[in-house]
C-alpha positions in Angstrom: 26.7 44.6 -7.2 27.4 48.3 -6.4 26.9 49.3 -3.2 25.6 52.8 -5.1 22.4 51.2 -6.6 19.5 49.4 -4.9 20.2 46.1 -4.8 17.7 43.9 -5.9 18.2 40.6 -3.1 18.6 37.5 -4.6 18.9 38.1 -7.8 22.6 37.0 -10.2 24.5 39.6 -9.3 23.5 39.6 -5.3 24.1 36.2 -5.3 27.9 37.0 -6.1 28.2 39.7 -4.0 27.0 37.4 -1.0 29.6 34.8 -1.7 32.5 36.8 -2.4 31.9 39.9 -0.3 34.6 38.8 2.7 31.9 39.6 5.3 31.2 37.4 8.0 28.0 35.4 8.1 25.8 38.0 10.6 27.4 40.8 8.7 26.1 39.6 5.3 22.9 39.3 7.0 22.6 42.3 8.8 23.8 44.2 5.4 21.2 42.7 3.7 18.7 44.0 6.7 19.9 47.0 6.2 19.7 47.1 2.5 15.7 46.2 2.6 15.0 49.1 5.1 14.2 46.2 7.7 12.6 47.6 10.9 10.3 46.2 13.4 6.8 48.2 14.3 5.2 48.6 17.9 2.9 45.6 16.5 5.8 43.6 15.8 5.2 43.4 12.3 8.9 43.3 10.2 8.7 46.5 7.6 10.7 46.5 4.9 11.2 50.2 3.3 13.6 49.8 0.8 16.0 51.3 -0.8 16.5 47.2 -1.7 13.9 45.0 -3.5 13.2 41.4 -3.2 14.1 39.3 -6.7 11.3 37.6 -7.6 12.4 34.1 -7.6 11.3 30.5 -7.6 10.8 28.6 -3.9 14.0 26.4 -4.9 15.9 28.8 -5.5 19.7 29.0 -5.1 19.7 32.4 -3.7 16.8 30.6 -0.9 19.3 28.0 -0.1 22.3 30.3 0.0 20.3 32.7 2.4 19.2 29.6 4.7 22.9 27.8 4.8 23.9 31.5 5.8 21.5 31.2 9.0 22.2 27.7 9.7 26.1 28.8 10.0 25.1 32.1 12.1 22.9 31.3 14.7 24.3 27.2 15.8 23.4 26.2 18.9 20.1 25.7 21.0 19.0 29.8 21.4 19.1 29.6 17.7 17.3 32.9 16.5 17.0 34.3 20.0 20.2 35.3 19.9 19.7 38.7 19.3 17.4 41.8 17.6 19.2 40.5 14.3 17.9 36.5 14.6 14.8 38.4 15.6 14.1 40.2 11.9 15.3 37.3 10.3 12.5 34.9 12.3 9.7 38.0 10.7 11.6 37.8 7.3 10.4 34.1 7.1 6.9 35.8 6.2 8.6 37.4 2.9 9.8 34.9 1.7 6.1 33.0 1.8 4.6 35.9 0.5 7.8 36.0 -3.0 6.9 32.1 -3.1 2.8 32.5 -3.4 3.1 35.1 -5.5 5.5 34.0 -8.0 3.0 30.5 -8.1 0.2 32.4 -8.5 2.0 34.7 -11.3 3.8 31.9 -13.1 1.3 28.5 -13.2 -2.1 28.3 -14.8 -4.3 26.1 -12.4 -8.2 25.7 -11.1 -6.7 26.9 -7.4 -3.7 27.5 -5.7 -2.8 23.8 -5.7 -3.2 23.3 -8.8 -0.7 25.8 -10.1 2.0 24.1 -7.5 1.4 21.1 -8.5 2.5 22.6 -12.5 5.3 24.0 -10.7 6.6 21.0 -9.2 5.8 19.3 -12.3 8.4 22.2 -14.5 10.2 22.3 -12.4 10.8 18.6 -11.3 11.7 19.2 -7.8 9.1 17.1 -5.8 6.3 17.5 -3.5 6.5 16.6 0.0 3.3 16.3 2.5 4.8 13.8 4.7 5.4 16.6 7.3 2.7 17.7 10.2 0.4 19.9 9.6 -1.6 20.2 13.0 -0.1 23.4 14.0 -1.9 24.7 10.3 -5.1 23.2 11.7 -6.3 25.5 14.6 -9.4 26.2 15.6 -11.5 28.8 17.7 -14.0 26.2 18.4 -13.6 22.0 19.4 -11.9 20.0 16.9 -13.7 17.8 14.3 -11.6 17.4 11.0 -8.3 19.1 9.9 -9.0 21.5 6.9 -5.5 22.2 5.5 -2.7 20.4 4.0 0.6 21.1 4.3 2.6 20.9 1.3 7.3 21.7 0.9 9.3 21.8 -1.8 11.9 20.8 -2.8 10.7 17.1 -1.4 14.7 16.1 -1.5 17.7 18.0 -2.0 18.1 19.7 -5.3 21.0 21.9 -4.0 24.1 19.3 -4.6 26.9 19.8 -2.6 27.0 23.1 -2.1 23.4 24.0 -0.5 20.6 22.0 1.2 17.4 22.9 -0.7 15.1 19.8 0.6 11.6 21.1 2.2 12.6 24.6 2.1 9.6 26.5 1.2 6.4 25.4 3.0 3.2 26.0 1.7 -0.4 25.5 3.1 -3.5 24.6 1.5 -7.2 24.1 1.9 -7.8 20.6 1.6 -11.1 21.0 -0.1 -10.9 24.2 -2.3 -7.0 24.1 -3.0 -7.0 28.0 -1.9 -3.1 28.7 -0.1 -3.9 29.7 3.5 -1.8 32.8 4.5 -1.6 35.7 6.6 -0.8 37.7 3.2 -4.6 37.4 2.4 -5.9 39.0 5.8 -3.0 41.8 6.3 -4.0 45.0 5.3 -1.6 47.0 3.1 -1.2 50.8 4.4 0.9 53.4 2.6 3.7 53.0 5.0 3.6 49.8 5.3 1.7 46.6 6.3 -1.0 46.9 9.2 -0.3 44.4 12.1 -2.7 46.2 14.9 -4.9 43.6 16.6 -7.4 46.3 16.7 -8.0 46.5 12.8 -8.9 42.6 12.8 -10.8 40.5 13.9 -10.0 37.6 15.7 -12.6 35.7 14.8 -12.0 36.1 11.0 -8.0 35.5 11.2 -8.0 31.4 10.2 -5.5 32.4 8.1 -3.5 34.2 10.0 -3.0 31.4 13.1 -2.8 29.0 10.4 -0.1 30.7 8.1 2.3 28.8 6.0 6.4 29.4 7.5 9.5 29.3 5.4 12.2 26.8 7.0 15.5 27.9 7.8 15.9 24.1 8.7 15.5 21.0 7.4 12.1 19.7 8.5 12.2 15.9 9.5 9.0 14.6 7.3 9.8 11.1 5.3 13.1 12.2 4.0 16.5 12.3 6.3 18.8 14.1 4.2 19.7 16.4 6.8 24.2 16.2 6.5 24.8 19.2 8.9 22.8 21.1 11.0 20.5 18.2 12.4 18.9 20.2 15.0 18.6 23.1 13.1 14.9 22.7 12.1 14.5 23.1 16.2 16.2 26.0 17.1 16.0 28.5 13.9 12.2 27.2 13.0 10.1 26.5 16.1 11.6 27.8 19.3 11.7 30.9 17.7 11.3 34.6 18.2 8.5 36.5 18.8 5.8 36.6 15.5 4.0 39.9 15.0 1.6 40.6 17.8 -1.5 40.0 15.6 -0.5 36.9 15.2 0.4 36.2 18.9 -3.0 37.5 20.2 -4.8 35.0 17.0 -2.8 32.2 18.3 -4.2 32.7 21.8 -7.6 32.1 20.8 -7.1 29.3 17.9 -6.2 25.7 19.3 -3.8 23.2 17.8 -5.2 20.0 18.7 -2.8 17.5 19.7 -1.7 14.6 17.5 -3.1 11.6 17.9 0.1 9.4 18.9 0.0 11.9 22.2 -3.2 11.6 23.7 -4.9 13.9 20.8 -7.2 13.4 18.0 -5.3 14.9 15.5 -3.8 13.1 12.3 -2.8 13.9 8.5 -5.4 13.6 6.0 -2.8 14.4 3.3 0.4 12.2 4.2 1.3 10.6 0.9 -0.1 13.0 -1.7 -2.7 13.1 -4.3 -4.6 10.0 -3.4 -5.4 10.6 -0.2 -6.4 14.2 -1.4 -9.0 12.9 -4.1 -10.0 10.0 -1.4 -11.0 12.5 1.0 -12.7 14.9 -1.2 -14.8 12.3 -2.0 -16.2 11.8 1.3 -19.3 14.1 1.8 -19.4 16.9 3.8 -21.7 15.7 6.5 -20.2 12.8 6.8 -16.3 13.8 7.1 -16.6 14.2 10.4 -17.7 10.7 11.8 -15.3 9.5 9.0 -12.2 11.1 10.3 -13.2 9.8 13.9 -12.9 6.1 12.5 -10.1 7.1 10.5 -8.1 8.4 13.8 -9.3 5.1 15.7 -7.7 2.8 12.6 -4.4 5.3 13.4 -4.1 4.9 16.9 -4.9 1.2 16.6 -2.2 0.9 14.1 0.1 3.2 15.8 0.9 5.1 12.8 -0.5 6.9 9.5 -0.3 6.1 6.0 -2.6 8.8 5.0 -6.3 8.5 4.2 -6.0 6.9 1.1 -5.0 3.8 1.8 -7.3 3.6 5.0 -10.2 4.4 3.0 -9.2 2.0 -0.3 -9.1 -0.5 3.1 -12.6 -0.1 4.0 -14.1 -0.5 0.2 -12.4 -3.2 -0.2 -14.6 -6.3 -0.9 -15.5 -8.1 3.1 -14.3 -11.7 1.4 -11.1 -10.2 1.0 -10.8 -9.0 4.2 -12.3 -12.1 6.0 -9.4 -14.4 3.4 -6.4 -12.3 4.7 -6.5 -10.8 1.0 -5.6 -7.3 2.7 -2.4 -6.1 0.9 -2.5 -2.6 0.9 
């Protein structure tokens, strides 16, 4: 890679350059910054201007993994991010890397919805789908809590990265449980010619679900199922949730849409979607006015149990023949 052209990040070529450049990790980063045109607006919003271009790339990609072993390796210890205005442009960058992995679903897979199409990725591209990991924070509300509405979904569900990089539950994906449609602050922010439009005042709060629910690339290893995590065990912590400031759009969403707790600390929330498919098509089939006084039981059964194996196998547990219940018959 010259440093005379406009590097297109992520791509072959940049790839090489990364590894062999002889920069330190910040300075790699900070180049890279630099080579996007990175800035950050009054509104907190992260603008990239160019000259550089994002490679259009699939969410397990090496270049992905490279970029997030780079952070890892940067910013150790517990004020992560934080650090400085660098940590704080790589924390808004998160967003574009959501926005390269929806589109290049969307682009590449044929599907009824969103969903659909990753679930013909996965299956190209053999890297596994996780949902084991929480999704409550994906689930906010402006009014009281009945039912979560969205899924969360990462890929790669293990490590695909060998020795070299850590891929596992590296891009992060949310869905709408019911229509399969990705929920993302790329379908409410407003493109302008300079640039994309953060002002609260352009929005409205009450129409910004997907913006307070927005999907959040991992520089970490989330925790899920699946304990591959080598190195970096606390990483998931300090680069992904006590993190820097979002865009103030976001910020001022968040303020009035509610996570509700989980229900393992004195809150009603719990997974729908924990093991995958079959507890999505066991909860589609419930019907809409009933999902609510089903999820209550469904919550009780969880809190009784003191864990959750998803909604498939709770509600395969209530259709179950009462003979077989009554005999001790109750496998599943």
């Amino acid at each position: 890679m010259s440093e005379e052209t406009s590097p297109i990040v992520g791509s072959l070529a940049y790839l090489q350059w990364y590894r062999t450049c002889g920069l330190s990790e910040k300075e790699k980063l900070a180049r890279m910054m630099e080579q996007l045109g990175a800035w950050i607006d009054d509104d907190g919003m992260l603008q990239l201007t160019g000259p550089g271009k994002l490679a259009e790339l699939p969410p397990h990609s090496e270049w992905y993994a490279c970029l997030r072993k780079s952070i890892q390796r940067a910013y150790k210890g517990d004020l992560g991010l934080n650090q400085d205005e660098l940590g704080h442009k790589l924390h808004l960058f998160r967003s574009y890397l959501d926005r390269q992995n929806i589109q290049y679903i969307r682009r590449h897979y044929s599907g009824a919805s969103d969903f659909d199409k990753l679930v013909a990725y996965a299956a190209h591209t053999k890297v596994g789908i996780d949902f084991s990991v929480g999704a409550n924070y994906h689930n906010r509300t402006m009014g009281p809590f009945d039912y979560p509405r969205n899924m969360k979904v990462l890929v790669p569900k293990r490590n695909t990265g060998g020795w070299r990089y850590n891929t596992a539950r590296m891009s992060e994906f949310i869905l709408d449980s019911q229509t399969g449609r990705f929920v993302s602050q790329w379908n409410d922010l407003k493109l302008k010619e300079d640039g994309y439009d953060a002002n609260p005042k352009a929005y409205q709060v009450t129409e910004c679900g997907d913006v307070a629910n927005t999907e959040s690339f991992n520089y970490g290893v989330p925790h899920g199922h699946h304990l591959d995590r080598a190195t970096f065990s606390k990483a998931h912590r300090y680069l992904d949730v006590d993190h820097p400031p979002d865009l103030r759009l976001r910020r001022i969403v968040c303020r009035k849409w509610k996570s509700e707790p989980d229900f393992d600390k004195g809150g009603r929330y719990a997974d729908i979607v924990k093991k995958g498919q079959v507890d999505l098509i066991a909860w589609r089939q419930i019907p809409l006015e009933e999902k609510p006084t089903v999820y209550e039981a469904f919550v009780r059964d969880c809190q009784r149990r003191r864990r959750n194996a998803g909604f498939g196998k709770y509600w395969r547990r209530q259709m179950r023949p009462r003979w077989l219940r009554f005999w001790g018959k109750e496998t599943i």
